[in-house]
RODRENBA-421197 format. One record per residue (C-alpha): residue in three letters; chain; x, y, z. Coordinates in steps of 0.05 Angstrom, whole numbers, padded with zeros to 5 digits, m for minus. Example, Ala and Ser with C-alpha at 12.3 -4.5 7.8 and 13.67 -1.06 7.14 Angstrom:
BEGIN
<site><tido>Ala</tido><baza>A</baza><px>00246</px><py>m00090</py><pz>00156</pz></site>
<site><tido>Ser</tido><baza>A</baza><px>00273</px><py>m00021</py><pz>00143</pz></site>
# end
This chain:
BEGIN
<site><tido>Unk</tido><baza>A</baza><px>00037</px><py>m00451</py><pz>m00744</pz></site>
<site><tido>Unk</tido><baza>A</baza><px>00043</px><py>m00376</py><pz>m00733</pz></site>
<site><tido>Unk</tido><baza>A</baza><px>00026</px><py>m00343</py><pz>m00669</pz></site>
<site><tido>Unk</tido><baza>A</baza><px>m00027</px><py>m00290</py><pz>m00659</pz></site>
<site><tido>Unk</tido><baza>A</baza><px>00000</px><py>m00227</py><pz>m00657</pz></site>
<site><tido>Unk</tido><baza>A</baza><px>m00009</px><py>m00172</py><pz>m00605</pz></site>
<site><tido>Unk</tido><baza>A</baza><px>m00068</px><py>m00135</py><pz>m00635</pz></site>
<site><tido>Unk</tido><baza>A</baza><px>m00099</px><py>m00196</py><pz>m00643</pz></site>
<site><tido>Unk</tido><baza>A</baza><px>m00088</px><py>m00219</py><pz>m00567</pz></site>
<site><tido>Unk</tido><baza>A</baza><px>m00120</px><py>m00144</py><pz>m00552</pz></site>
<site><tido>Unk</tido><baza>A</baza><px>m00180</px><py>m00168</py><pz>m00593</pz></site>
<site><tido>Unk</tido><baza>A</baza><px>m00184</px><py>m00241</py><pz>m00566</pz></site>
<site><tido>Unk</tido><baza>A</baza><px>m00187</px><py>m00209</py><pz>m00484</pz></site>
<site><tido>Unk</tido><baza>A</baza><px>m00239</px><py>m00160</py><pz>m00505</pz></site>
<site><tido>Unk</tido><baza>A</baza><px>m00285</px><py>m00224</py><pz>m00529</pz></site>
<site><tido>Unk</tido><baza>A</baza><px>m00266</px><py>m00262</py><pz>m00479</pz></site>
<site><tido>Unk</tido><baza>A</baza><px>m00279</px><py>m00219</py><pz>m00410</pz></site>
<site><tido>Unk</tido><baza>A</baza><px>m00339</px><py>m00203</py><pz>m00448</pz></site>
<site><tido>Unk</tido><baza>A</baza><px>m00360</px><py>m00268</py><pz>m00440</pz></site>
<site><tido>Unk</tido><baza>A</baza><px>m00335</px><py>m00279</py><pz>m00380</pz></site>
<site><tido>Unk</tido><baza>A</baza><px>m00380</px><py>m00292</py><pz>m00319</pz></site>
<site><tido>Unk</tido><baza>A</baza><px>m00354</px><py>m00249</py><pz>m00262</pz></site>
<site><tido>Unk</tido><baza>A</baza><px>m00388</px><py>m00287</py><pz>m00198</pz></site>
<site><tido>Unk</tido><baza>A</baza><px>m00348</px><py>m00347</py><pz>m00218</pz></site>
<site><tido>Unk</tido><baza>A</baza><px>m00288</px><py>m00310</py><pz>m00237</pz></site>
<site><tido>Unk</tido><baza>A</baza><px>m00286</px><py>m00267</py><pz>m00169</pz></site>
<site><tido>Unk</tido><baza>A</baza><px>m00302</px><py>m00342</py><pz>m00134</pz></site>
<site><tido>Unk</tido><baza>A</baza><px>m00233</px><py>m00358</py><pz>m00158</pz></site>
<site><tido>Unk</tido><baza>A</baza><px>m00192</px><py>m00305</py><pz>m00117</pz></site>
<site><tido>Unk</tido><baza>A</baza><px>m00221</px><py>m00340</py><pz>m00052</pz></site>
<site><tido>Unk</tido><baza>A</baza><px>m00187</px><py>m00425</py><pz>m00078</pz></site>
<site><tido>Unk</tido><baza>A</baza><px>m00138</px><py>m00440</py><pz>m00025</pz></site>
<site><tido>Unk</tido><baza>A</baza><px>m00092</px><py>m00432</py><pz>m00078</pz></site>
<site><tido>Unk</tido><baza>A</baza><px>m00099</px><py>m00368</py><pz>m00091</pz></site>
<site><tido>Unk</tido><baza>A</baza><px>m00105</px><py>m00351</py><pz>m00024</pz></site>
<site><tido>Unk</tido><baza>A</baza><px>m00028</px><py>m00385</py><pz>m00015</pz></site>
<site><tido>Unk</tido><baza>A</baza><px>00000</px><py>m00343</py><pz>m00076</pz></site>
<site><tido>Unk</tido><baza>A</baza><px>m00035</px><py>m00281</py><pz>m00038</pz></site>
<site><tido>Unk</tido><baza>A</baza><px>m00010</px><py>m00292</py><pz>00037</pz></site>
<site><tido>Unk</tido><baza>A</baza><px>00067</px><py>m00303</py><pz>00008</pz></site>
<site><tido>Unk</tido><baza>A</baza><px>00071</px><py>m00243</py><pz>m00033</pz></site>
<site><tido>Unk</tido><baza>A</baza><px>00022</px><py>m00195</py><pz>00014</pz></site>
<site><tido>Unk</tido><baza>A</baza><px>00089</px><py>m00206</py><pz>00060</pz></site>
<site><tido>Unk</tido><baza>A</baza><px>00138</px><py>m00159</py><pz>00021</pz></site>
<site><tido>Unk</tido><baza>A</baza><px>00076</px><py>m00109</py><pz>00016</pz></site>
<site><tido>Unk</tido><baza>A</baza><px>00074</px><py>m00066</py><pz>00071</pz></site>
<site><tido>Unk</tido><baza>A</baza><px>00005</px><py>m00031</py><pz>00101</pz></site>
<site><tido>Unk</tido><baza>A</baza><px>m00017</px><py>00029</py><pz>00067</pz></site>
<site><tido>Unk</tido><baza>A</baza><px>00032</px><py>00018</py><pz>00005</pz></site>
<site><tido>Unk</tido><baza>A</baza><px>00009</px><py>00050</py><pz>m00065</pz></site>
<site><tido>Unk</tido><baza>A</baza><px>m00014</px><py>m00010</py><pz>m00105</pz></site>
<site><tido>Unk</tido><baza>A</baza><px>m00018</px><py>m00017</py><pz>m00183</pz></site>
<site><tido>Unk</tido><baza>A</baza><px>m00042</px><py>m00090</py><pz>m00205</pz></site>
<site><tido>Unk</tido><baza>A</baza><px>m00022</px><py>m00081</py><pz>m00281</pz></site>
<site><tido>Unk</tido><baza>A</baza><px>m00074</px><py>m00127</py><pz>m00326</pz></site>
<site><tido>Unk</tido><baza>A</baza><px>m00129</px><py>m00122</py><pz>m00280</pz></site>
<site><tido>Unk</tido><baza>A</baza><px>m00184</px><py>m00155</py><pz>m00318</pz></site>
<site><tido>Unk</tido><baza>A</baza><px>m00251</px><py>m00164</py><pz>m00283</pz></site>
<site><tido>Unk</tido><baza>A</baza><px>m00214</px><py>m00145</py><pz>m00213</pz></site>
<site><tido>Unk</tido><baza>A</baza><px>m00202</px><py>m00214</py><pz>m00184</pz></site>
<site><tido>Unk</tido><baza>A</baza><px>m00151</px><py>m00204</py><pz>m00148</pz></site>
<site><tido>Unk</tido><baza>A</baza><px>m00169</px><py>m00125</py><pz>m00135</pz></site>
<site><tido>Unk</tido><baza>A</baza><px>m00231</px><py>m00141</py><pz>m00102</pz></site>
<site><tido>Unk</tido><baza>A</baza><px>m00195</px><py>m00191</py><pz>m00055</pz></site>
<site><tido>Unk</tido><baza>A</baza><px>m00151</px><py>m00144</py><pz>m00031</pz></site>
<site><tido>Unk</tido><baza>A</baza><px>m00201</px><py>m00101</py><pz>m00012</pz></site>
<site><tido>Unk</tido><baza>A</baza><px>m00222</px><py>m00159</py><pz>00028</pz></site>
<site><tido>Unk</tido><baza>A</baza><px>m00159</px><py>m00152</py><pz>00064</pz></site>
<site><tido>Unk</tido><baza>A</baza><px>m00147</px><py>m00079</py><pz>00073</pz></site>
<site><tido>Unk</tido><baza>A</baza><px>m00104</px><py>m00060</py><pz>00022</pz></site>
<site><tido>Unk</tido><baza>A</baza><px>m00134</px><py>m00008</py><pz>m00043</pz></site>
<site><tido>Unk</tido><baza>A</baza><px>m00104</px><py>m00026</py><pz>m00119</pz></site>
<site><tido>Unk</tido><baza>A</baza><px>m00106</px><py>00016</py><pz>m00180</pz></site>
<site><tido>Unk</tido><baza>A</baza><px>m00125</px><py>m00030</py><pz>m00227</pz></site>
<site><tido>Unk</tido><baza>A</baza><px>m00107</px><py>m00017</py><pz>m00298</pz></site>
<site><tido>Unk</tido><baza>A</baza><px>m00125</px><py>m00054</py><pz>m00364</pz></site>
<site><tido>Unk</tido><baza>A</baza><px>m00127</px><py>m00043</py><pz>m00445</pz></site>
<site><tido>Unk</tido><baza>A</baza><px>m00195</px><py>m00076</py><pz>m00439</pz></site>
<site><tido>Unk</tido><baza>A</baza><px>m00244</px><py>m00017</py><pz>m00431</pz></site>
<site><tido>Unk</tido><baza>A</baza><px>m00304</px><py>m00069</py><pz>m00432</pz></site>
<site><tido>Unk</tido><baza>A</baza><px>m00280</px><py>m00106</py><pz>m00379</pz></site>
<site><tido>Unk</tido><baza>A</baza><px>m00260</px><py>m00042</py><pz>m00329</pz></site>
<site><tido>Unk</tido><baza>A</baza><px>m00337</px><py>m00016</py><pz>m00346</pz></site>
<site><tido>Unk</tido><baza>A</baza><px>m00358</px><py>m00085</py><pz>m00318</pz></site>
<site><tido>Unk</tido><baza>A</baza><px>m00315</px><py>m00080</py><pz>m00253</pz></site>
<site><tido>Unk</tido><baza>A</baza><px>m00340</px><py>m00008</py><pz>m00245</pz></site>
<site><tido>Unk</tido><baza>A</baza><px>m00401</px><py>m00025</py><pz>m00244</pz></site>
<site><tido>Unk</tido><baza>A</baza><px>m00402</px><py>m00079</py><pz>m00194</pz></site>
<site><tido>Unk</tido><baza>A</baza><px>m00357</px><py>m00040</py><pz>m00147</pz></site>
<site><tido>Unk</tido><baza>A</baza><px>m00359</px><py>00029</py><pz>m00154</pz></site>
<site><tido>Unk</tido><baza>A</baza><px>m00302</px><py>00043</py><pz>m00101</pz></site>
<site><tido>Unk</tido><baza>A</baza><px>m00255</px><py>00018</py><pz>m00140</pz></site>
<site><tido>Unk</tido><baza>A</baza><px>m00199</px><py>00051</py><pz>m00175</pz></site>
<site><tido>Unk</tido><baza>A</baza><px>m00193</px><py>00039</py><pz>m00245</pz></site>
<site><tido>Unk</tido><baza>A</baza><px>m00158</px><py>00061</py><pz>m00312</pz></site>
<site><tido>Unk</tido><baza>A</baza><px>m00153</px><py>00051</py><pz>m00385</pz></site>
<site><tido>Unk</tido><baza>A</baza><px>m00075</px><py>00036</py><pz>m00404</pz></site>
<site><tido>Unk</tido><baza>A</baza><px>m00033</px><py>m00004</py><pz>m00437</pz></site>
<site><tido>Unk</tido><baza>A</baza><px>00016</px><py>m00043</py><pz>m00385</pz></site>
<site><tido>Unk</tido><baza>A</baza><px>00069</px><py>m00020</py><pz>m00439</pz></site>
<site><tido>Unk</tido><baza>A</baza><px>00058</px><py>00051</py><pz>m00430</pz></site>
<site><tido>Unk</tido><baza>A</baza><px>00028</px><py>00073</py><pz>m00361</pz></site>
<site><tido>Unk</tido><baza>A</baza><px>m00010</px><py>00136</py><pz>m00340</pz></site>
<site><tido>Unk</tido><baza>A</baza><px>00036</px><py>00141</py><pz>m00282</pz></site>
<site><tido>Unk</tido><baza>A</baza><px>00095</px><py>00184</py><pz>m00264</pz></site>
<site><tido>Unk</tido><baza>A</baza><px>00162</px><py>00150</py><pz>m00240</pz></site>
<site><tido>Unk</tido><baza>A</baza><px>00163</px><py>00128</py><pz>m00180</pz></site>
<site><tido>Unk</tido><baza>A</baza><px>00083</px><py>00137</py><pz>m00168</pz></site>
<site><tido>Unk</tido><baza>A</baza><px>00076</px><py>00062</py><pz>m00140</pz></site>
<site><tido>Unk</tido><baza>A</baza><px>00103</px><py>00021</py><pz>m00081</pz></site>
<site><tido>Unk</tido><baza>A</baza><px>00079</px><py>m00049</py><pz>m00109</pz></site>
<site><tido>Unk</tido><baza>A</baza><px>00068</px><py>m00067</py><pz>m00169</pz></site>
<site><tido>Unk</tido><baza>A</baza><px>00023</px><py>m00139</py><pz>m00192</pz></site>
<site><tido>Unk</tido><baza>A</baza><px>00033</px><py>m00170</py><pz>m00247</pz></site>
<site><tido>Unk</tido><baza>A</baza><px>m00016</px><py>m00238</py><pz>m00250</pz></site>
<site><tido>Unk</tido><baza>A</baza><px>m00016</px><py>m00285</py><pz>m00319</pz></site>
<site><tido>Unk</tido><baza>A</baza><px>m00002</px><py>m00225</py><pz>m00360</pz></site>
<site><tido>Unk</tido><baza>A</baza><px>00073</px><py>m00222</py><pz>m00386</pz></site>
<site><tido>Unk</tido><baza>A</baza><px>00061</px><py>m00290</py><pz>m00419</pz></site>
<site><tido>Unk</tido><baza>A</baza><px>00024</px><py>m00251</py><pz>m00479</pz></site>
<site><tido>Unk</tido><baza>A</baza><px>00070</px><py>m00215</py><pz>m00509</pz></site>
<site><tido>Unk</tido><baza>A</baza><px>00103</px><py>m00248</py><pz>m00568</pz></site>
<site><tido>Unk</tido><baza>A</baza><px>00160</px><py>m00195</py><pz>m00566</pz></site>
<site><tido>Unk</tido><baza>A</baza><px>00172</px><py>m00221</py><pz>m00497</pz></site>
<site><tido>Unk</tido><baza>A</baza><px>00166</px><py>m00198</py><pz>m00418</pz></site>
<site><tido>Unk</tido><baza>A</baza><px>00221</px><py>m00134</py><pz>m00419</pz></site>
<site><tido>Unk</tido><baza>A</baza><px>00191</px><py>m00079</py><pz>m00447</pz></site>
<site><tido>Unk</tido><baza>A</baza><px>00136</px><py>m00085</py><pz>m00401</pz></site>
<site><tido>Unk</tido><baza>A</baza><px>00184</px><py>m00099</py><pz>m00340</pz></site>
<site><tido>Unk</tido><baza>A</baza><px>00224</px><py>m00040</py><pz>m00359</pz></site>
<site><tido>Unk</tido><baza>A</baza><px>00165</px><py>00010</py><pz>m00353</pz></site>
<site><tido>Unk</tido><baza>A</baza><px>00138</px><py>m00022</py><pz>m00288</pz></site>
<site><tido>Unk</tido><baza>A</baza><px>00214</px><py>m00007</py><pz>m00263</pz></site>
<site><tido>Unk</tido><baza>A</baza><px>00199</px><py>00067</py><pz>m00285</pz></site>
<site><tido>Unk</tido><baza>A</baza><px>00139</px><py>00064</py><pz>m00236</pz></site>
<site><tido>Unk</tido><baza>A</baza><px>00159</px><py>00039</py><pz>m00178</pz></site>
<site><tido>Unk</tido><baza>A</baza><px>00201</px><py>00070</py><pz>m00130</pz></site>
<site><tido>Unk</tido><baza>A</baza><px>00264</px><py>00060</py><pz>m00103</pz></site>
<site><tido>Unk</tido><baza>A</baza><px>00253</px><py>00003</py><pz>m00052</pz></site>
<site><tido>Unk</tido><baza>A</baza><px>00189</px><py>m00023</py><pz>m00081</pz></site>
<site><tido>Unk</tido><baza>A</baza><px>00162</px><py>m00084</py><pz>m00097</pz></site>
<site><tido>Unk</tido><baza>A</baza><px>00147</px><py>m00124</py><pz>m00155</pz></site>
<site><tido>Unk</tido><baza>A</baza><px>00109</px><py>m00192</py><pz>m00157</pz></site>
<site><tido>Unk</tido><baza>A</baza><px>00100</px><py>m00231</py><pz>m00221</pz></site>
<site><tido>Unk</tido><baza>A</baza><px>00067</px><py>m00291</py><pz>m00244</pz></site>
<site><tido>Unk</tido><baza>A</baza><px>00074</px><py>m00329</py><pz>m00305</pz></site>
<site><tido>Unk</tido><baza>A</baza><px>00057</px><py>m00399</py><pz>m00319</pz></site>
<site><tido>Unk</tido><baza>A</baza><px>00118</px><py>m00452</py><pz>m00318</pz></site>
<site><tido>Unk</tido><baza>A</baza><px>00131</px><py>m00498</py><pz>m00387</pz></site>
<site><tido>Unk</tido><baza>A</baza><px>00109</px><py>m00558</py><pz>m00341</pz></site>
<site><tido>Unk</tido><baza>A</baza><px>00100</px><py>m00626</py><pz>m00364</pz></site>
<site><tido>Unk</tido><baza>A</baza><px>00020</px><py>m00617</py><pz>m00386</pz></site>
<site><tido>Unk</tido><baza>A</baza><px>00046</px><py>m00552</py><pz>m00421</pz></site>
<site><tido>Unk</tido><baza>A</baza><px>00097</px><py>m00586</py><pz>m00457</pz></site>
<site><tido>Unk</tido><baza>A</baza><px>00050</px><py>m00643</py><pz>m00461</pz></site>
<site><tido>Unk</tido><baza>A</baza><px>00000</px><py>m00599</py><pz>m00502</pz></site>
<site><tido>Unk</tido><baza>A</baza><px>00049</px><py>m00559</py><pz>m00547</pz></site>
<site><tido>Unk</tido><baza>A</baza><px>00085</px><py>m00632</py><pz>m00567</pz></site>
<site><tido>Unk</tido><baza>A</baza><px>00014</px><py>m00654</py><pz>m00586</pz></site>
<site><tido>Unk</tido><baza>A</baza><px>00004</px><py>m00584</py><pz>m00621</pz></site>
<site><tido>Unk</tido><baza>A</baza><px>00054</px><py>m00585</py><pz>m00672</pz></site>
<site><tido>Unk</tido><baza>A</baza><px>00041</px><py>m00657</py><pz>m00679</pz></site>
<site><tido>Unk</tido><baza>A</baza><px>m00026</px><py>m00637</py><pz>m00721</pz></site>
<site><tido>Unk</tido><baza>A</baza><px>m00062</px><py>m00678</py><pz>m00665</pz></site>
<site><tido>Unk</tido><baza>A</baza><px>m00142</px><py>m00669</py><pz>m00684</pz></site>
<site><tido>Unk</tido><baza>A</baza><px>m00165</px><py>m00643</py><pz>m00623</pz></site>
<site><tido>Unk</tido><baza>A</baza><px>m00102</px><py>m00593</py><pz>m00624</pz></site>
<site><tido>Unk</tido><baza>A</baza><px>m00133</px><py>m00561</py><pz>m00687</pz></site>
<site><tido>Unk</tido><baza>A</baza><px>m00171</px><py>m00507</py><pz>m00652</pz></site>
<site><tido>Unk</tido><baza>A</baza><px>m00121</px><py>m00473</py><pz>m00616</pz></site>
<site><tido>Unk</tido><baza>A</baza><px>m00132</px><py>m00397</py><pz>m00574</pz></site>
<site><tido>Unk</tido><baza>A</baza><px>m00134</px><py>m00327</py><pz>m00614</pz></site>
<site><tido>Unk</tido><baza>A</baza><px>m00084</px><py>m00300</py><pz>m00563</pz></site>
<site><tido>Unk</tido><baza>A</baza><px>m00019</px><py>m00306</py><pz>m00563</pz></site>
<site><tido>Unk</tido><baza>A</baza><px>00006</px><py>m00341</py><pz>m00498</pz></site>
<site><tido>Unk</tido><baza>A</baza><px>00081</px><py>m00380</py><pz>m00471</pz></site>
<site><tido>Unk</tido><baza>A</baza><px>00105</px><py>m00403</py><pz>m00414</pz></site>
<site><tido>Unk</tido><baza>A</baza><px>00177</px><py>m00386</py><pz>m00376</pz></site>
<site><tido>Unk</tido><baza>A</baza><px>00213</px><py>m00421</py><pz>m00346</pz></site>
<site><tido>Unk</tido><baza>A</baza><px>00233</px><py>m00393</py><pz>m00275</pz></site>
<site><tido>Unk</tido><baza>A</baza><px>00310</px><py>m00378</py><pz>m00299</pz></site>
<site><tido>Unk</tido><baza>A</baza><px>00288</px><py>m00339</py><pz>m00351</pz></site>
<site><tido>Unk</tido><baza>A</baza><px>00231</px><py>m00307</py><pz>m00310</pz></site>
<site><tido>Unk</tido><baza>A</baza><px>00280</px><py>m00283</py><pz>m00265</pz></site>
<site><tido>Unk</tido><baza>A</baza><px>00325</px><py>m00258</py><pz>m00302</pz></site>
<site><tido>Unk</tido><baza>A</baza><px>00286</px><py>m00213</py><pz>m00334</pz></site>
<site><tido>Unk</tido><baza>A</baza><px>00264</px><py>m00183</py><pz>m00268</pz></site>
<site><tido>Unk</tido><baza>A</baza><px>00326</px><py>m00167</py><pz>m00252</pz></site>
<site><tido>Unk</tido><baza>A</baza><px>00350</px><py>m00142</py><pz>m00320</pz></site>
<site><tido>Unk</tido><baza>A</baza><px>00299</px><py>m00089</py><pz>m00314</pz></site>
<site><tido>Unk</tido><baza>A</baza><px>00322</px><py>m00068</py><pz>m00245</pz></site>
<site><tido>Unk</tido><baza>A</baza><px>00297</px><py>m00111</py><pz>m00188</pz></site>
<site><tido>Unk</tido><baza>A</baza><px>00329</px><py>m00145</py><pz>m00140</pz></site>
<site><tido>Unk</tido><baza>A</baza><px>00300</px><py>m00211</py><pz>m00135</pz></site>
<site><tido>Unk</tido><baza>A</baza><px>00277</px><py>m00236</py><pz>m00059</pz></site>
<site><tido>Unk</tido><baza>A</baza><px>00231</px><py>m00295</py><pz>m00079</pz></site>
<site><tido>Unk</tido><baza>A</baza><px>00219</px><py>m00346</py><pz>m00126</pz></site>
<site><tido>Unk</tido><baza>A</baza><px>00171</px><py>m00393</py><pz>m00118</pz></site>
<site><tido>Unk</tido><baza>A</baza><px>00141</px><py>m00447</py><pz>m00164</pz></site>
<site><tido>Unk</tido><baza>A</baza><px>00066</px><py>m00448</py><pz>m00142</pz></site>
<site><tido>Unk</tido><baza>A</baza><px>00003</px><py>m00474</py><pz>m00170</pz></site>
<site><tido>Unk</tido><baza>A</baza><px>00016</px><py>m00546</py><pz>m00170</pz></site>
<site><tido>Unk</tido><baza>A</baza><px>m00048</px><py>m00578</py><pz>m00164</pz></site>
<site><tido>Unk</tido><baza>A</baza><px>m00086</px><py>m00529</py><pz>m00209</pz></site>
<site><tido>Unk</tido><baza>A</baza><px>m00028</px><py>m00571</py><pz>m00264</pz></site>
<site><tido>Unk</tido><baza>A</baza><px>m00066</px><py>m00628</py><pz>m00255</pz></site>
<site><tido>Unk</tido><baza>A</baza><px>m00129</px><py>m00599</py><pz>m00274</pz></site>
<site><tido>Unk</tido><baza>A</baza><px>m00106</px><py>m00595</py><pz>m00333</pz></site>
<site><tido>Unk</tido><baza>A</baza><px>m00111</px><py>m00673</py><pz>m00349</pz></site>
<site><tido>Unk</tido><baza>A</baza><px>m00185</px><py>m00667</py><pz>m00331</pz></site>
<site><tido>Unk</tido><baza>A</baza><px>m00225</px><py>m00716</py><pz>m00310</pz></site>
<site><tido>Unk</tido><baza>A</baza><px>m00215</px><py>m00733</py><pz>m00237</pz></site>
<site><tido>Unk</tido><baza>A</baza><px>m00170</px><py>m00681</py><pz>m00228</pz></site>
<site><tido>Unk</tido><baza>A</baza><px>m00234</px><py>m00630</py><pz>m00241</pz></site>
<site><tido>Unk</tido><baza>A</baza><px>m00285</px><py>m00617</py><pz>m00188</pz></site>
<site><tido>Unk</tido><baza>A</baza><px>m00357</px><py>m00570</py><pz>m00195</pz></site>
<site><tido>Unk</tido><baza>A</baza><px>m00338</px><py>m00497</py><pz>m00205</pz></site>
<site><tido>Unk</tido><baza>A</baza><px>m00296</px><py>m00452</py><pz>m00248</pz></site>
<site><tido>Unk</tido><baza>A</baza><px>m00225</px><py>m00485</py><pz>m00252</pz></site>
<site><tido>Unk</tido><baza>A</baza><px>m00239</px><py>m00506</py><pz>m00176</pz></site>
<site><tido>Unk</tido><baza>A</baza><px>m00184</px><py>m00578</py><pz>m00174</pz></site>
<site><tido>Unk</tido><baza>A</baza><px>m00218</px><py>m00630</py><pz>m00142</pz></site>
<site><tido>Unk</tido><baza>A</baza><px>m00192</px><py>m00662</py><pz>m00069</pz></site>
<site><tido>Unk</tido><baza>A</baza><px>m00144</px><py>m00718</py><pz>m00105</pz></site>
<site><tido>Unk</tido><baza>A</baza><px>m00107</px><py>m00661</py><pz>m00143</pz></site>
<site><tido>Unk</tido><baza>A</baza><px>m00097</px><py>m00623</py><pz>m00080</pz></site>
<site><tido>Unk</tido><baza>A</baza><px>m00071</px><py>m00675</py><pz>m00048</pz></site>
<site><tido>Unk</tido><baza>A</baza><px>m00027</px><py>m00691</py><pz>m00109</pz></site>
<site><tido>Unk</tido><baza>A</baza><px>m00008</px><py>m00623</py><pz>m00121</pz></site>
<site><tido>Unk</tido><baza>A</baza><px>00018</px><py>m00622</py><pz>m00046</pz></site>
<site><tido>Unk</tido><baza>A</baza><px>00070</px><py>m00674</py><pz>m00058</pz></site>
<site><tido>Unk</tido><baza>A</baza><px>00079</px><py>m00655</py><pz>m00127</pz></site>
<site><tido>Unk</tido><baza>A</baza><px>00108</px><py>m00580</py><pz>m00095</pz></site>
<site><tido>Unk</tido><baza>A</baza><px>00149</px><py>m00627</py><pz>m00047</pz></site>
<site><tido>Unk</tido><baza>A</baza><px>00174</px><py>m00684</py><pz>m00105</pz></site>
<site><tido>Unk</tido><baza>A</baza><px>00175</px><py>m00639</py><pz>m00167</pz></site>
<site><tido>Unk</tido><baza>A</baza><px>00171</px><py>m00568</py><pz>m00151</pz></site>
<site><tido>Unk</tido><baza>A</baza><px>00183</px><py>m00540</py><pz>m00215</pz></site>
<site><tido>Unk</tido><baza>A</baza><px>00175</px><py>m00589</py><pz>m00264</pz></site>
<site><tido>Unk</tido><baza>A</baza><px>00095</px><py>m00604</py><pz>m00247</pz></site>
<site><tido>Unk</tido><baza>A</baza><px>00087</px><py>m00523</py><pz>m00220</pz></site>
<site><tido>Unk</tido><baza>A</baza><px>00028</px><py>m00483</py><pz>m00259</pz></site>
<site><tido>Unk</tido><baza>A</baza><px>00057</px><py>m00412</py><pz>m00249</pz></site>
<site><tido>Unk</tido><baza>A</baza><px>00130</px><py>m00386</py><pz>m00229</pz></site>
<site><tido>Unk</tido><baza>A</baza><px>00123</px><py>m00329</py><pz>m00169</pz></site>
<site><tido>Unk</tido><baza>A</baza><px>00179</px><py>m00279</py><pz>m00166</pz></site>
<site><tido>Unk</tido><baza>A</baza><px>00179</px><py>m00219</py><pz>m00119</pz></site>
<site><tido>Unk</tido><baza>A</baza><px>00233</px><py>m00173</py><pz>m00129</pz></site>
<site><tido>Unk</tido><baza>A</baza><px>00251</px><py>m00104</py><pz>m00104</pz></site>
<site><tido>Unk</tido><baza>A</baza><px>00266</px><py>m00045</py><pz>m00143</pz></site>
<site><tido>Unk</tido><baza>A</baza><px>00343</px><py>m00026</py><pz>m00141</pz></site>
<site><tido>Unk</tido><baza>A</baza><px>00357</px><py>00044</py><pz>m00118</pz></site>
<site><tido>Unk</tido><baza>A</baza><px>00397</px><py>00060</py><pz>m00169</pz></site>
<site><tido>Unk</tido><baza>A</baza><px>00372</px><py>00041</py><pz>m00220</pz></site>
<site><tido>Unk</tido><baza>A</baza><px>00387</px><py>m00022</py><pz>m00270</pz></site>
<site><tido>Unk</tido><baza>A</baza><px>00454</px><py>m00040</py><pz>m00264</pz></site>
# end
């Protein structure tokens, strides 16, 4: 079965954040675990540091860290969904740009956030690490997140290539998972130094299965998955994580 390709993943976000309800999606960024993936990585960025979150959608995670002090440029290929962000908050900062080949001069950034975006790109994560390198500066920070091939995921692509009936309809994006090896190694070939990596997201996993592992609200987990997905972090960190973290700062001299 061949995979979308990268035009057609363009196409496929431009449907779907048109689609998309942004009260429930914004709801998201406050889930206790998002809140977790936010207080560990908000620790390597410091006050007053010049933020890019590249793949900004709706502004999720922007608006949250208004919330908390900090001001994003938020940048996107998805013009639609930046005109809907603008229009709910007309602070923000926003521009049109591919995460492939960004508006900014080198070194213009001090963090830059990358959240559920790399995983789209059927020619893989480096091109797009290599140009985030170009805009951060010396001593910056980068923070990734990419889901993990956990044991649903691997789960779901087995029963995929199976032919399984109710695998038929699959998505009109291209999407993958990495593992966190491979995650961060790919940091650090573009020219990070990693500091943290961090499987996260365990519980949100679970939701995947459904049923009881689904409470009321927009991928909100219900109380038996959290408490799952707490002893799944302790028992299986990696194997049952959702998402791979990675923080990493940029080397001063460049990729070596």
């Amino acid at each position: 079965m061949s995979q979308p390709s990268y035009a057609e993943t363009r196409r496929a976000w431009v449907r779907i954040w048109d689609e998309a309800d942004l009260a429930a999606e914004h709801a998201t960024a406050e889930y206790a675990r998002s809140r977790a993936i936010r207080d560990r990585y908000l620790a390597f960025v410091p006050p007053g540091a010049r933020i890019l979150e590249a793949g900004c959608g709706v502004g999720t995670e922007m608006l949250a860290l208004a919330r908390r002090g900090h001001r994003a440029i938020g940048i996107d290929y998805v013009v639609p969904a930046l005109g809907l962000l603008h229009r709910h908050d007309r602070t923000l900062r926003l521009a049109a740009a591919d995460v492939h080949a960004l508006p900014f001069r080198t070194g213009a950034v001090d963090a830059y956030l990358s959240f559920g975006v790399l995983e789209h790109f059927e020619h893989g994560m480096g091109p797009a690490l290599v140009e985030a390198a170009r805009v951060v500066a010396p001593g910056g920070t980068i923070v990734v997140t990419v889901p993990a091939p956990n044991v649903v995921w691997r789960l779901v692509r087995r029963r995929r290539r199976s032919g399984a009936p109710e695998a038929a309809t699959t998505r009109s994006y291209y999407e993958t998972a990495y593992d966190a090896g491979t995650l961060t190694r790919a940091v650090g070939d573009a020219g990070f130094d990693v500091v943290l990596v961090e499987p996260v997201g365990h519980a949100f996993t679970l939701w995947g299965l459904g049923g009881p592992f689904r409470a009321r609200g927009h991928y909100r987990t219900s109380a038996l998955a959290d408490a799952l997905g707490r002893l799944a972090a302790v028992a299986a960190p990696h194997a049952l994580a959702f998402a791979t973290l990675v923080v990493g700062t940029r080397r001063r001299g460049g990729v070596e």
